[in-house]
Backbone as CSV, one residue per row, in Angstrom:
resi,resn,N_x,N_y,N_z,CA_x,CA_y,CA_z,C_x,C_y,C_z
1,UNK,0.849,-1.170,0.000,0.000,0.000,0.000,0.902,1.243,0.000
2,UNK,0.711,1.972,-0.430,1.491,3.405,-1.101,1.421,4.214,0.523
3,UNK,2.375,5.299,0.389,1.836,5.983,1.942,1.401,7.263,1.420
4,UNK,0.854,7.781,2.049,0.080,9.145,2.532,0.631,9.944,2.324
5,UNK,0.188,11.140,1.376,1.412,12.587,1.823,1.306,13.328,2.889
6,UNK,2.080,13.318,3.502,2.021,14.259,4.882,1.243,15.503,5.090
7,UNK,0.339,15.588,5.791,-0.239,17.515,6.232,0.607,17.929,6.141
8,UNK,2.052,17.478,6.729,3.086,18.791,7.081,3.403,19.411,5.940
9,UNK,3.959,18.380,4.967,4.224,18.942,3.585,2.910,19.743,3.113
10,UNK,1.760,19.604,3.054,0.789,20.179,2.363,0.591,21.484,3.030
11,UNK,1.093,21.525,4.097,0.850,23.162,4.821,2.194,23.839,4.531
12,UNK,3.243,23.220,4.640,4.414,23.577,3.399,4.678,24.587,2.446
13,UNK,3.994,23.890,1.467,3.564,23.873,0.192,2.743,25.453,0.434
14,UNK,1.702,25.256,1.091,1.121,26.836,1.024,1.268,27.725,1.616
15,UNK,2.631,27.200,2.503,3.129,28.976,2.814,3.671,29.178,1.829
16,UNK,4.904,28.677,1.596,5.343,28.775,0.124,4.875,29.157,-0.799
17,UNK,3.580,29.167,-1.025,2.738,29.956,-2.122,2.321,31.095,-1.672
18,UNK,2.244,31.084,-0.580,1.616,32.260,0.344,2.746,33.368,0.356
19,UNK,4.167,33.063,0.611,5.056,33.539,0.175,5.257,34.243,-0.827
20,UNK,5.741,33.247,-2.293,5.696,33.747,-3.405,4.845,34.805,-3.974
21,UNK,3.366,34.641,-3.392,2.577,35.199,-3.818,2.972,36.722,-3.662
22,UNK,3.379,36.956,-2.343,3.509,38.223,-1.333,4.877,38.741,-2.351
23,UNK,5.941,37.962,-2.779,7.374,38.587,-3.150,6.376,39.334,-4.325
24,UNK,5.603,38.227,-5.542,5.358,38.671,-6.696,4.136,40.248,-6.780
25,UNK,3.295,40.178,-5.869,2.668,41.671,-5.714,3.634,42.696,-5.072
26,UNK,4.809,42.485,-4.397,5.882,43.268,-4.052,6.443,43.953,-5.332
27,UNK,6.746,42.296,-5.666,7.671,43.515,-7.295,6.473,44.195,-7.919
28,UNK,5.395,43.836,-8.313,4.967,44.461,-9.356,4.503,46.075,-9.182
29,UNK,4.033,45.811,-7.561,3.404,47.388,-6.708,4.764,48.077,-6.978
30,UNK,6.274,47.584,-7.061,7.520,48.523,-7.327,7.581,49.389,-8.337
31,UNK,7.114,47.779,-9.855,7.345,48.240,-11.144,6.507,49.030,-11.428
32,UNK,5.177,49.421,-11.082,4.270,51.053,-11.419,4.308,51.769,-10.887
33,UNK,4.926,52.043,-9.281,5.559,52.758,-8.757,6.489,53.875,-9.818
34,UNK,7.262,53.454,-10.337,8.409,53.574,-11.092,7.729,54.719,-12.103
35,UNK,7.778,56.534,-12.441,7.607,56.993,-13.282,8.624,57.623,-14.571
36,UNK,7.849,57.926,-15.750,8.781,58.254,-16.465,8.777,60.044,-16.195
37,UNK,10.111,60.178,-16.016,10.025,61.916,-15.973,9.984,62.546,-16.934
38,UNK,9.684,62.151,-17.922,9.257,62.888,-19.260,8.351,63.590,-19.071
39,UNK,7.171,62.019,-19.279,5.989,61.817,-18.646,5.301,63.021,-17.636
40,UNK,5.890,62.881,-16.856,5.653,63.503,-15.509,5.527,65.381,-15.905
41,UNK,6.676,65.078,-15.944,6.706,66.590,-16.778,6.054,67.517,-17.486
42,UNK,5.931,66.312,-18.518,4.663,67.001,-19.705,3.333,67.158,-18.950
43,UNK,2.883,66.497,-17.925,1.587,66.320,-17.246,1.620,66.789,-16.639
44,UNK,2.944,67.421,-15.770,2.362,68.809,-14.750,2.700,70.124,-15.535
45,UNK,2.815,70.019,-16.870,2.664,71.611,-17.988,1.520,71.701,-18.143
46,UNK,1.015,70.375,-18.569,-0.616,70.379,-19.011,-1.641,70.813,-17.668
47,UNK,-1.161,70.225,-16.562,-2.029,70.505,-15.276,-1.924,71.894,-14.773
48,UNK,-0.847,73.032,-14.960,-0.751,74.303,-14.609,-1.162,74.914,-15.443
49,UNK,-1.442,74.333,-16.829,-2.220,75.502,-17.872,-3.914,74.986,-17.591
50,UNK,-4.297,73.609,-17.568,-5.468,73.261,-17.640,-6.774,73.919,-16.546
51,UNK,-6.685,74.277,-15.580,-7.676,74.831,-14.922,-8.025,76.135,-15.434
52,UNK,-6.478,76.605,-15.755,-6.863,78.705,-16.087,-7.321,78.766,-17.359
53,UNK,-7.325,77.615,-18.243,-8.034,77.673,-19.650,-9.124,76.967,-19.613
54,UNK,-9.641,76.672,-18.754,-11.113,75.708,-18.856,-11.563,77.079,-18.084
55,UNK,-11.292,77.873,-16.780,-11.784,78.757,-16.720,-12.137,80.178,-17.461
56,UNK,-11.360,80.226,-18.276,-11.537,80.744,-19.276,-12.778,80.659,-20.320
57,UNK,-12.321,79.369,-21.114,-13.328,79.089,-22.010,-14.922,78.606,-21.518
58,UNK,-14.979,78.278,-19.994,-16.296,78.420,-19.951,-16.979,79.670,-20.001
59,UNK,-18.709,79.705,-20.234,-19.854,80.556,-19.936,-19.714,80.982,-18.063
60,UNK,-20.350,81.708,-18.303,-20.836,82.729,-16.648,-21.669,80.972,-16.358
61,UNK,-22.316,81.092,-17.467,-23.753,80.328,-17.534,-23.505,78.859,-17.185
62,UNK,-22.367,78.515,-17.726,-22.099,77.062,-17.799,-21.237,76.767,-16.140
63,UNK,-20.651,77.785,-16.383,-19.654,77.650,-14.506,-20.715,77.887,-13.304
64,UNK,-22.244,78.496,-13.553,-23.016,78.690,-12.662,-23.202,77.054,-12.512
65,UNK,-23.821,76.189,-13.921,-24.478,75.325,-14.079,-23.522,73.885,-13.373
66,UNK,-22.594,74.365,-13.459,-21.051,72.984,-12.505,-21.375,73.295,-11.215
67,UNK,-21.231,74.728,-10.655,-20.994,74.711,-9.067,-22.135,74.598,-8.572
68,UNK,-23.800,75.005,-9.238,-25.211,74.368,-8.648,-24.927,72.559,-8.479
69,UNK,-24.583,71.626,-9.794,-24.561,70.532,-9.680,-23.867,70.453,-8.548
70,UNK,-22.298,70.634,-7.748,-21.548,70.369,-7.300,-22.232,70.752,-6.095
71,UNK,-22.942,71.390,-6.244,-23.761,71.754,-4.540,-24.774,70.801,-4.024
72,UNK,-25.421,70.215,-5.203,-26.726,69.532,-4.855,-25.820,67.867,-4.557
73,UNK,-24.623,67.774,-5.344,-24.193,66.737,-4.853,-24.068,66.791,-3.477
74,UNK,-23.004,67.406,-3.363,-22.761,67.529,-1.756,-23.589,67.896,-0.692
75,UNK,-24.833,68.461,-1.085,-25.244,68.413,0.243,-26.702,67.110,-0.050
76,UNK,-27.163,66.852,-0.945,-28.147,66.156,-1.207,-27.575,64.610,-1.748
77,UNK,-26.552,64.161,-1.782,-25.908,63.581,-2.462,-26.202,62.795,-4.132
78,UNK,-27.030,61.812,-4.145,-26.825,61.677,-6.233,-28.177,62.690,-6.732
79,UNK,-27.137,63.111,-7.827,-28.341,64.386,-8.394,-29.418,63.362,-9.246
């Protein structure tokens, strides 16, 4: 008759995975961590021009019509 595989080994086995598991979401949370400063760059040019030209190009009418929505959210919550 053949023998048995041990619990011990089978609880083993899944720290060991339990392990691995933990190294492999380690690296990967590193690797997007990781930016390109190009990147970065170009997106905080775009973010210091983008508010003063959307304020701009909106209406009286249309910037009334954002900060009413933005009110009824917040105090009433889904419009």
């Amino acid at each position: 008759m053949p023998k048995r595989s041990s619990s011990k080994r089978v609880i083993r086995d899944e720290v060991a995975l339990a392990t691995l598991r933990q190294v492999i979401r380690q690296t990967d949370t590193e690797r997007r961590r990781k930016k390109n400063p190009a990147a970065v760059a170009l997106g905080r040019l775009g973010g210091l021009k983008g508010g003063k030209a959307r304020a701009v190009a909106l209406s009286a009418k249309r910037r009334r019509e954002i900060a009413q929505k933005a009110a009824r959210k917040r105090w009433h919550g889904k419009v």
